[in-house]
N, C-alpha and C positions, 0 to 999 in steps of 0.2 A: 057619570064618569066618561074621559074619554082618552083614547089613547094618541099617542103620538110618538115619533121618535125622537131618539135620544141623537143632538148634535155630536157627541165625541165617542161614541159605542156603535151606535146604530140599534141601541136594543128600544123596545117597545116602552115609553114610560105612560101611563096610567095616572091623569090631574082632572079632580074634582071639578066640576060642571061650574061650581062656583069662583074658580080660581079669577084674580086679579093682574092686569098689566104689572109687572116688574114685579112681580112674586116671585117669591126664589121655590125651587125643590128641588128634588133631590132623585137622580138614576138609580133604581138598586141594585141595577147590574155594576158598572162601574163608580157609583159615587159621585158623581162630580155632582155642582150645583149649580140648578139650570135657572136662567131669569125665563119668565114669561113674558114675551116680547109682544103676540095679538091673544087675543082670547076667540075668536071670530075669523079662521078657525085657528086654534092654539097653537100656536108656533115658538118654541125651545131655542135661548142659546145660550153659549158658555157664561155662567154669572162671573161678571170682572171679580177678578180679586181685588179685596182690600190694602190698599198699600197705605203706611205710615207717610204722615205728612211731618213727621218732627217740627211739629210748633210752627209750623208755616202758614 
């Protein structure tokens, strides 16, 4: 496990040894949902939101 901070809180988030580029997880302080951006060393930021493409 290893920890890191949290881009929109600052609190400490804790991601599995095994995690993957563009993984999503999750703050438990604040909630937001972080993409995994390196793994080497792990680096957090805000996962885009999904926007509707209405049939586009």
């Amino acid at each position: 496990m290893t920890a890191t901070e949290c881009p929109a809180c600052e609190a400490s988030v804790v991601v599995d040894d095994a995690v993957l580029p563009n993984e999503i997880v999750e703050c438990g302080d604040c909630r937001s949902e972080l993409e995994v951006v390196t793994t080497e060393p792990v680096l957090l930021a805000l996962a885009p939101t999904i926007e509707e493409d209405w049939g586009e």
